[in-house]
C-alpha positions as a Markdown table, in Angstrom:
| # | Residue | x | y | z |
|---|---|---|---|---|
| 1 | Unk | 127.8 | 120.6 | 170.3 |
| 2 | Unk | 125.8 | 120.0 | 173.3 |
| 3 | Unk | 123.9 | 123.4 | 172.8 |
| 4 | Unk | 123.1 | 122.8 | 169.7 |
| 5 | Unk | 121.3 | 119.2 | 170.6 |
| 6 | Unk | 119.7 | 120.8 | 173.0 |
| 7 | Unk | 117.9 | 123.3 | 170.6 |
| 8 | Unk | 117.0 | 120.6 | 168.4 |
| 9 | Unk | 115.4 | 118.8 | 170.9 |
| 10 | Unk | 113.2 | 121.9 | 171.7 |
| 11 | Unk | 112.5 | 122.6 | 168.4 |
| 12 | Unk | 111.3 | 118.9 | 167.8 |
| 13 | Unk | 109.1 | 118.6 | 170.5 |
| 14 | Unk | 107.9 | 122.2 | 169.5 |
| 15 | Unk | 107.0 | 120.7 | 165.7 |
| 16 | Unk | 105.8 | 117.7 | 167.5 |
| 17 | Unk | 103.3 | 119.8 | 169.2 |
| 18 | Unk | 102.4 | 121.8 | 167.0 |
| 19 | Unk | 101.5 | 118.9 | 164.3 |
| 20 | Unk | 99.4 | 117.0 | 167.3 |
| 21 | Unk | 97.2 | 120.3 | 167.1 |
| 22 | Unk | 97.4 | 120.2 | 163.1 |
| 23 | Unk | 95.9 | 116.4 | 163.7 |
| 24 | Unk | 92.9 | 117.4 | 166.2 |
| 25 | Unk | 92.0 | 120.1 | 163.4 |
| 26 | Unk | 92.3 | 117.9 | 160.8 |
| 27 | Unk | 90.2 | 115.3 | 162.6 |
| 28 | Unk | 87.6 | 117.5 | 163.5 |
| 29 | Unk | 87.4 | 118.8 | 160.0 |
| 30 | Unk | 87.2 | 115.2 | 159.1 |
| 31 | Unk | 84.2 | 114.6 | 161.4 |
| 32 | Unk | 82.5 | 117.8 | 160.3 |
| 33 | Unk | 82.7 | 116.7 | 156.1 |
| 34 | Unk | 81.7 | 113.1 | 156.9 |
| 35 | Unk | 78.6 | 114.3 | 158.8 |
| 36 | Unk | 77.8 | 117.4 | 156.4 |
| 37 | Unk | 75.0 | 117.0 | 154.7 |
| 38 | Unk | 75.7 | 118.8 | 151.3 |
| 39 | Unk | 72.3 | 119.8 | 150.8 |
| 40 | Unk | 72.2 | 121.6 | 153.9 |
| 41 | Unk | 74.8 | 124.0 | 152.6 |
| 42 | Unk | 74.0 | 127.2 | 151.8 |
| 43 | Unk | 73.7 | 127.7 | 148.4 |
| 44 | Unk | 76.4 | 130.7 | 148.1 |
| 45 | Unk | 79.4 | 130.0 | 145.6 |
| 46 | Unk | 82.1 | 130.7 | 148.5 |
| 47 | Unk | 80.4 | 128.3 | 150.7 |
| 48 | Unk | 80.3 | 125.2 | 148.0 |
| 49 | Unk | 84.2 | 126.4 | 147.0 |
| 50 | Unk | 85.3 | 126.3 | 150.6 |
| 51 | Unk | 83.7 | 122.9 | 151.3 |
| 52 | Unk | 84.9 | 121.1 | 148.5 |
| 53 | Unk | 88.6 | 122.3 | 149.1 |
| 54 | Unk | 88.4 | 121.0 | 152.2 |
| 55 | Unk | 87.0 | 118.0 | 151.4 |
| 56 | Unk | 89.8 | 117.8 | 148.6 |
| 57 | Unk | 92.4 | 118.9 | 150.6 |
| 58 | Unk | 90.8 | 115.9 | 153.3 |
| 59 | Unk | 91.1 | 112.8 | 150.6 |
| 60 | Unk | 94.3 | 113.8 | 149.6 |
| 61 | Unk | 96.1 | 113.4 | 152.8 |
| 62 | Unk | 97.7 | 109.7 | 152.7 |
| 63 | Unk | 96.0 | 107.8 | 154.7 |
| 64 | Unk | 98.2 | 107.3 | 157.8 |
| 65 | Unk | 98.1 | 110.8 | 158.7 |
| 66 | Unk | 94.3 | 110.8 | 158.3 |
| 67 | Unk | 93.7 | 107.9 | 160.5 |
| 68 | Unk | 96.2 | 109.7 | 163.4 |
| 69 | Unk | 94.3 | 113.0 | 162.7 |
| 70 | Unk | 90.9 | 110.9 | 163.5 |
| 71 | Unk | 92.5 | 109.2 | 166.8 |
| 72 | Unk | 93.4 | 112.6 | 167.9 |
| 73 | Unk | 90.1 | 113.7 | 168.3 |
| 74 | Unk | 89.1 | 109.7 | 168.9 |
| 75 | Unk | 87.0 | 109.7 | 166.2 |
| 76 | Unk | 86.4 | 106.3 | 164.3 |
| 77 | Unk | 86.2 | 106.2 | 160.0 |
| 78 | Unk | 83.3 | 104.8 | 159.4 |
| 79 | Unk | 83.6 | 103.5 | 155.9 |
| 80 | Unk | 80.3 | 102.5 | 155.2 |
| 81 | Unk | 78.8 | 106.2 | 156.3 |
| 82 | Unk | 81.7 | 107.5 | 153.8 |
| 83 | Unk | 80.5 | 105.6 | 150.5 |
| 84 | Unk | 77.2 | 106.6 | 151.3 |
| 85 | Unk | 78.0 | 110.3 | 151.4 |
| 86 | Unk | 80.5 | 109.8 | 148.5 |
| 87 | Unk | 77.7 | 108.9 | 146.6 |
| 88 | Unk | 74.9 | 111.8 | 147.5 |
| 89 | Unk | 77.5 | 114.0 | 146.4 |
| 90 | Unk | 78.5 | 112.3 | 143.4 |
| 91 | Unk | 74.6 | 112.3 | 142.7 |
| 92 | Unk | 74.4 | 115.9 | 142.9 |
């Protein structure tokens, strides 16, 4: 049914908008936990609990949808920075 295209259309390029916004959030979040310095933090439990879910949540997305959530807010992984920062926290 031609109707029924048609609202599947809509609702894909609804989704499809929806998940570019999903990737600039994602990519800024990225940015921000890449550049956080973990001793900067405040020191409050719900603070260090909400950082490191998000950090979590971050390095569990596959890595495909991590690199289109860094394009979308043109943002470029820099590895190197990464290890480094992997490894102040691991230190702490």
């Amino acid at each position: 049914n031609d109707e029924e295209v048609r609202l599947l259309r809509k609702e894909i390029e609804l989704m499809m908008g929806e998940r570019q916004k999903l990737l600039q959030v994602v990519g800024a979040a990225a940015v921000l936990v890449a550049n956080l310095d973990s001793d900067a933090l405040p020191q409050d439990r719900d603070t260090i609990d909400a950082a490191e879910l998000l950090a979590e949540s971050l390095n569990d997305l596959p890595e495909e949808t991590l690199k289109d959530a860094l394009e979308a807010v043109r943002a470029e992984f820099d590895a190197e920075a990464q290890a480094e920062a992997d490894v102040r926290r691991d230190a702490h």
